[in-house]
C-alpha positions in Angstrom: -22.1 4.6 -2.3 -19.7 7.7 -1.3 -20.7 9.2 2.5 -21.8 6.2 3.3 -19.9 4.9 6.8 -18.1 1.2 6.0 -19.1 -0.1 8.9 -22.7 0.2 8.0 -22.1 -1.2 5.1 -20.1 -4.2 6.5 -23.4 -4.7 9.0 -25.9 -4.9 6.2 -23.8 -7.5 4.8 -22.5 -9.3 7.2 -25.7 -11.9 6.8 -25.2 -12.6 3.3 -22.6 -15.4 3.2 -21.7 -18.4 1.5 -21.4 -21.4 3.2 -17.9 -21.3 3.9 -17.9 -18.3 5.9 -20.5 -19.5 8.2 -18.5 -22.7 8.9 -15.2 -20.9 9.8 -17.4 -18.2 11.4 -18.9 -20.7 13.5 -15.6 -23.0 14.4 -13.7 -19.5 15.5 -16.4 -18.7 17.9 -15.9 -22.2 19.7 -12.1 -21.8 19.2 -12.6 -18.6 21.1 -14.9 -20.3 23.5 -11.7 -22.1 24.9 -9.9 -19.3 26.0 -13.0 -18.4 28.7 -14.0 -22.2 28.7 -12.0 -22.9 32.2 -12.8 -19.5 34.0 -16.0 -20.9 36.0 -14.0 -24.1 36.8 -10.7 -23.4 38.0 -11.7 -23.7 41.4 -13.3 -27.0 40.5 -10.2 -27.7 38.8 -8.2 -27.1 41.8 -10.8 -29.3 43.9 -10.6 -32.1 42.5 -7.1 -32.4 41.2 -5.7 -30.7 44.8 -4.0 -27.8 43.4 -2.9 -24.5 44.5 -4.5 -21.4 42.7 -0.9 -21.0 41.6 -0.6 -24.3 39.7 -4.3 -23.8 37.7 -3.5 -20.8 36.9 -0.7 -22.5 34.5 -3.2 -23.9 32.6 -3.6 -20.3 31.0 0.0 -19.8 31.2 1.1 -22.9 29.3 -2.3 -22.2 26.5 -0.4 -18.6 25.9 3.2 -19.9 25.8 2.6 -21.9 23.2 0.3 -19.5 21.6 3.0 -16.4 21.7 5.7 -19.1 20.1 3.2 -20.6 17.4 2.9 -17.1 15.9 6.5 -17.2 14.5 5.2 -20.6 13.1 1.8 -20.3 11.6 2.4 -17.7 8.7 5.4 -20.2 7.8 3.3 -22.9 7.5 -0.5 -21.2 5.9 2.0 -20.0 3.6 3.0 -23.3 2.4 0.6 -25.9 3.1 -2.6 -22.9 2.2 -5.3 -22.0 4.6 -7.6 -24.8 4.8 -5.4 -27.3 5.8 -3.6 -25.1 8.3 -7.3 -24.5 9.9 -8.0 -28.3 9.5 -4.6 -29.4 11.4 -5.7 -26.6 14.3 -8.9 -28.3 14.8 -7.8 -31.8 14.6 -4.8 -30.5 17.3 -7.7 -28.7 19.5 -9.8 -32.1 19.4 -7.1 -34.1 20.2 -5.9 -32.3 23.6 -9.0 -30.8 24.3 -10.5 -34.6 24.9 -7.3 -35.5 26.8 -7.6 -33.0 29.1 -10.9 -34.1 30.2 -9.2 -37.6 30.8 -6.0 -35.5 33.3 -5.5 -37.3 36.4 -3.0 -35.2 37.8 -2.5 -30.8 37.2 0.6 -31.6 35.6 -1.2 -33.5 32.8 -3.7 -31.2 32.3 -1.4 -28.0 32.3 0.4 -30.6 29.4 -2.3 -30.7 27.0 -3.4 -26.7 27.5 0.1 -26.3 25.8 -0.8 -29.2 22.9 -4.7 -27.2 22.3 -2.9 -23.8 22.5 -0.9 -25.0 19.4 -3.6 -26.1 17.8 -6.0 -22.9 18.2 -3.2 -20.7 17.4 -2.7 -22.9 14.1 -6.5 -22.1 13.6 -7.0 -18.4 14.4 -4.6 -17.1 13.5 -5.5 -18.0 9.7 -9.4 -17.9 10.4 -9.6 -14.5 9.5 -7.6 -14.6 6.4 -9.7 -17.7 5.5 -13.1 -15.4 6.3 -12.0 -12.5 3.9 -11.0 -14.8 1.2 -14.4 -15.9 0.9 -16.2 -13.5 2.1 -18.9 -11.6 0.4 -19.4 -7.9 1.0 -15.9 -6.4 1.0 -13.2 -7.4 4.1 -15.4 -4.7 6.3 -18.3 -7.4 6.4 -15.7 -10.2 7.0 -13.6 -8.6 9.4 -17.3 -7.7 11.4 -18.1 -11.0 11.3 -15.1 -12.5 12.5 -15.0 -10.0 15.8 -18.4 -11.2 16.4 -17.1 -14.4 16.8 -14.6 -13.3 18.7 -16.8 -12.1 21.3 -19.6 -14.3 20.9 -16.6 -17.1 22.0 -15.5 -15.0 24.5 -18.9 -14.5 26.0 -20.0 -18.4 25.8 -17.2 -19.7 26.9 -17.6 -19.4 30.4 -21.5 -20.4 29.6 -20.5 -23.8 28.7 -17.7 -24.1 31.2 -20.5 -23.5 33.8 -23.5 -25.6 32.6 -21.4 -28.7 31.7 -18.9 -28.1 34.8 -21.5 -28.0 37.1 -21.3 -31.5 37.2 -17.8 -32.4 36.4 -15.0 -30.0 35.6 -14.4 -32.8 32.5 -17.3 -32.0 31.0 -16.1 -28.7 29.1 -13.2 -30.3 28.0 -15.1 -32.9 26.6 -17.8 -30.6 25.1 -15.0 -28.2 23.3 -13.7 -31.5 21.6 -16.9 -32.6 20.0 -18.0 -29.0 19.0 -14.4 -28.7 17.4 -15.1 -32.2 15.3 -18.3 -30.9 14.1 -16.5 -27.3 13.0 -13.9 -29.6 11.4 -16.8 -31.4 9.5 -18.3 -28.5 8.5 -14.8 -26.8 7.1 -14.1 -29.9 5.5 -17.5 -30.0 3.4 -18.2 -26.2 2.8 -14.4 -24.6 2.7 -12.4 -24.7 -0.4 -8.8 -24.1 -0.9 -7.7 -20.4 -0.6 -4.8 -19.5 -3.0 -1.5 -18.8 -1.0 0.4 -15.9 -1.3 2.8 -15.2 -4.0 5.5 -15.0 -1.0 6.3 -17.7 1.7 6.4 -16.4 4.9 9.8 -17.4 6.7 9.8 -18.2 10.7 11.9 -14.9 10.9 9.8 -12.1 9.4 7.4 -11.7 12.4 10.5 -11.0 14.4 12.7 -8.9 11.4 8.9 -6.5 11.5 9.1 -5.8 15.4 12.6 -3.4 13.7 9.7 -0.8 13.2 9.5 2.0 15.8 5.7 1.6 15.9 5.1 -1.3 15.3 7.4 -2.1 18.8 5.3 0.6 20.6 1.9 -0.9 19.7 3.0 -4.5 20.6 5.0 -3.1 23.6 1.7 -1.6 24.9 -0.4 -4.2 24.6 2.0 -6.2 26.2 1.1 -4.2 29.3 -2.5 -4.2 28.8 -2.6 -8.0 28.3 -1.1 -8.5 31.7 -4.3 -6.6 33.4 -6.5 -8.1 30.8 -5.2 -11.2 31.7 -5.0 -10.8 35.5 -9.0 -10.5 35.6 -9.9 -13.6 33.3 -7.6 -16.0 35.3 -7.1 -14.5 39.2 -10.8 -13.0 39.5 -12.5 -16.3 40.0 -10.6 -17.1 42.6 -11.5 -14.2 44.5 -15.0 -14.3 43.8 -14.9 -17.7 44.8 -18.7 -18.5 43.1 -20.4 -21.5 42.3 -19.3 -22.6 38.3 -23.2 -21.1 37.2 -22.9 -18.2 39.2 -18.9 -17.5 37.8 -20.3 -18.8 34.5 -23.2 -15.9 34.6 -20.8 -13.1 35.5 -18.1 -14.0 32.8 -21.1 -14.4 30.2 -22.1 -10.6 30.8 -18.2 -10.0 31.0 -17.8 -11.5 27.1 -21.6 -9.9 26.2 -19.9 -6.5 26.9 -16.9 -6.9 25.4 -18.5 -8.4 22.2 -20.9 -5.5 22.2 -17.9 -2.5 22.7 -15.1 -4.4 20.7 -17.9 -4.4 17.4 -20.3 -1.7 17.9 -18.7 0.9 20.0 -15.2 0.8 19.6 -15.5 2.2 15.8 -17.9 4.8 16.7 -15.2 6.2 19.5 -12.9 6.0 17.1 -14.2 7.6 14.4 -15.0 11.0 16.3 -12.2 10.6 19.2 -9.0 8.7 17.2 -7.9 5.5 17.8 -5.1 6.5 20.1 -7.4 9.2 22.7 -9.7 6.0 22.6 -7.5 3.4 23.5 -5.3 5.7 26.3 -9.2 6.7 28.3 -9.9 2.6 28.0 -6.6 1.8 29.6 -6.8 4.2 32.5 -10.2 3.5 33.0 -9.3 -0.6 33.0 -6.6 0.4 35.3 -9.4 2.3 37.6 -11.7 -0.5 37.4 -8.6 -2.9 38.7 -8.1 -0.8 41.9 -11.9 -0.4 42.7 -12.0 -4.4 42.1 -9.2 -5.4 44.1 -10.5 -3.3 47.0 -14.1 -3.0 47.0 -16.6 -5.8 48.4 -17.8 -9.0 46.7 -20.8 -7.0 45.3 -18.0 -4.3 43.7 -15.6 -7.1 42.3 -18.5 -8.8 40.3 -19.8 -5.1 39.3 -16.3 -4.6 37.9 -15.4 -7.6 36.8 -18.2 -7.4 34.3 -17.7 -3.8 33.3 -13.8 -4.7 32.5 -15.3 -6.3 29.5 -16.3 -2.7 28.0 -12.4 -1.7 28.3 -11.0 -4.8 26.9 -13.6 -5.0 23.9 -12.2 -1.8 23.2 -9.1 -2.3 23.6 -9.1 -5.0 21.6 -10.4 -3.3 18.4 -8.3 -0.4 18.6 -5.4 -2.1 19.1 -5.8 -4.8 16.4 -6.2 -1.4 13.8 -3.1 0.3 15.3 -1.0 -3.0 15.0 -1.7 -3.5 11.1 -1.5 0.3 10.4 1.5 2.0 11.8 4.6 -0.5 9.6 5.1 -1.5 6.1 5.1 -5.0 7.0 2.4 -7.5 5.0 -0.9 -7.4 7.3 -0.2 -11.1 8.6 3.4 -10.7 9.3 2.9 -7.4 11.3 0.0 -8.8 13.6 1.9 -12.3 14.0 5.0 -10.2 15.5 2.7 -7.8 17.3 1.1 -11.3 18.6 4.3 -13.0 19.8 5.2 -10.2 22.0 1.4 -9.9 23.6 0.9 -12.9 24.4 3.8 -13.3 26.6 1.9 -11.1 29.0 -1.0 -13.6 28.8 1.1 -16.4 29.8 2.8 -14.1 32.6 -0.9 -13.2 34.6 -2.2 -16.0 35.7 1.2 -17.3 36.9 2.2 -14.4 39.0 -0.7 -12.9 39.9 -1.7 -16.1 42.7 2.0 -15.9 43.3 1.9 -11.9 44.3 -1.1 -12.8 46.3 1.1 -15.2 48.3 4.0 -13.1 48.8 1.7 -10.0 49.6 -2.4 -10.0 49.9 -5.1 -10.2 47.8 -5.3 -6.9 46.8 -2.1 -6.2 45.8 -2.5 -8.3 42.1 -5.1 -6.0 41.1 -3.0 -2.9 41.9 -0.1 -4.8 39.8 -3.0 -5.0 36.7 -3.5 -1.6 37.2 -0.1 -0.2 37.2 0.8 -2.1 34.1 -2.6 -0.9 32.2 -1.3 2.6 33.0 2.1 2.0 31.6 0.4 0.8 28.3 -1.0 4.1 28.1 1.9 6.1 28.3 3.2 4.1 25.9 1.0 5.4 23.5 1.0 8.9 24.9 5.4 9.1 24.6 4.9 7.4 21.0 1.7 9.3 20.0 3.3 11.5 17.4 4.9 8.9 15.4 2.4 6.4 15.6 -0.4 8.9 14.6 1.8 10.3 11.5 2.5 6.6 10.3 -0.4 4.9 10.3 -1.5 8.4 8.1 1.3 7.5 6.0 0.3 3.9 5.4 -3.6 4.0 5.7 -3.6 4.3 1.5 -1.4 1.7 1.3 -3.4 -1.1 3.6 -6.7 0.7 2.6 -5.9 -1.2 -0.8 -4.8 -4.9 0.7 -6.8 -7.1 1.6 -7.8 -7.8 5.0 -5.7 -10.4 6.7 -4.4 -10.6 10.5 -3.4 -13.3 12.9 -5.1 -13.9 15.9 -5.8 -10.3 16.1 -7.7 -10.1 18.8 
């Protein structure tokens, strides 16, 4: 109906699925739930396999190396093989190294087969989405709702489950992830039909050939910076918190509850009075805020703003994901996969140097690092907020008439 807002719409329908949906739906948020999954542990981790900070940490590096490398593969081979057996080959992958590394003896081993399941959830969300809107009912507004849902609800369980099965081993998630992963594969295999492929193959270049676009290079470039701080706090903080795995577990789960709850209900509000680029600029100096006052402020005032980081990066999140498949001419899949190669660098960079910074310097000093390079996102945005504001204007007609399809957008 006209005047009404699409993201009511989407919310109203957003229940009303087939079957199909809710299995992918419900897969993503436990391939999500992996990326949080170890946050309560890694100290555990380090325990009992007698590693530095340094050396866990790699288990997020080595997840997002792979991850940032996969993206120039996985439109090549959705476009070839079709969705549903690219998801199903993600899931058996996660399955596979997800068990293993509940069976590592050593770090090294375990760091190992983070790389094997980061190839294997980057195989699965980064064609979850497209899979969602195929078969979606409601429009892509519902489906695109309900797959950031999942996003969050993962994001916010995650470190749940880390904590309740870690508690008594550190194996435990590991071997938890695998069998919920088998059930989603079960579930994909009975309820999830073929989706038809495109009319074009994707070629292992593309996602690189669309990073030629000004703004396209400005968005990724920016959120290169703001997934180092984002980053910085999912992997370092734990270690300086230095909690039991419930207690870490508790304050990660109202970490992901918040981002969830910004990244699908506040973020589009903001946006839709404010902009999408005033929104994201505030969220990133306010992140970088939040990063100082944590690195310096008590145990009571890390926790605090640990858990309010969540707002900043749900929003961030959002807005970024929008600004990514609006500002080139590039096919929605191919634009986010580039955008994705180059973020998720910065994901793999954190964890390793921020222990490493402590060591060389003090335990503050990582936080003001997360902070600098939140601010440096912004201003990003600010030098390039002409041009990005005048093309995503240009091509907002253009996408408004695709459908909606990303990778690993979030």
């Amino acid at each position: 109906m006209q005047g009404e807002d699409p993201f009511e719409q989407g919310t109203a329908s957003i229940l009303r699925q087939p079957k199909a949906v809710w299995a992918t739906a419900g897969a993503s948020v436990v391939a999500f739930m992996g990326i949080g999954l170890v946050d309560p542990i890694l100290p555990s981790i380090a325990k009992g396999l007698e590693a530095t900070p340094s050396q866990v940490s790699l288990l997020f590096t080595s997840y997002f190396l792979i991850t940032a490398v996969a993206m120039l593969v996985t439109g090549f081979v959705s476009s070839r093989i079709g969705g549903r057996k690219t998801l199903l080959a993600g899931l058996a992958l996660v399955v596979v190294f997800a068990a293993l590394s509940g069976t590592s003896s050593s770090v090294a081993e375990l760091v190992g087969f983070r790389a094997g399941w980061g190839l294997g959830n980057a195989l699965f969300v980064s064609t979850a989405l497209a899979v969602i809107v195929g078969a979606a009912a409601g429009g892509s507004s519902a489906a695109i709702l309900l797959y950031e849902s999942a996003l969050g609800l993962g994001m916010a369980c995650g470190p749940l489950l880390g904590a309740l099965l870690g508690d008594a081993s550190w194996r435990y998630p590991f071997f938890g992830t695998a069998a919920l992963m088998a059930i989603g594969f079960v579930c994909i295999t009975a309820f999830l039909r073929e989706q038809p492929r495109p009319a074009r193959r994707t070629s292992l270049l593309d996602p690189l050939k669309a990073l030629g676009h000004g703004g396209l290079a400005s968005v990724a470039t920016s959120a290169f910076f703001y997934n180092y701080a984002f980053f910085t706090i999912l992997a370092f903080t734990p270690f300086v918190l230095n909690m039991t795995p419930y207690k870490s577990g508790a304050v990660f789960f109202a970490w992901g509850l918040l981002l969830a709850v910004f990244s699908v209900l506040v973020a589009p509000r903001l946006q839709k009075r404010f902009g999408s680029l005033k929104v994201v600029g505030a969220s990133l100096v306010l992140l970088a805020a939040d990063l100082v006052i944590l690195g310096y402020g008590n145990h009571t005032t890390a926790i605090v703003c640990t858990i309010l980081s969540g707002a900043f990066i749900g929003m961030n999140n959002t807005v970024y994901t929008e600004l990514a498949l609006g500002v080139s001419d590039a096919p929605r899949p191919v634009a986010s996969a580039g955008y994705n190669f180059v973020r998720w660098f910065a994901a793999a960079a954190a964890p390793y140097l921020a222990p490493k910074i402590e060591e060389w310097s003090n335990i503050h000093i990582p936080f003001v690092v997360a902070a600098v390079a939140a601010v440096v996102g912004a201003v990003v945005i600010w030098v390039r907020r002409s041009a990005l504001s005048h093309e995503a204007e240009e091509l907002e007609p253009k996408h408004a008439s695709e459908d909606g399809v990303t990778v690993f957008a979030n």
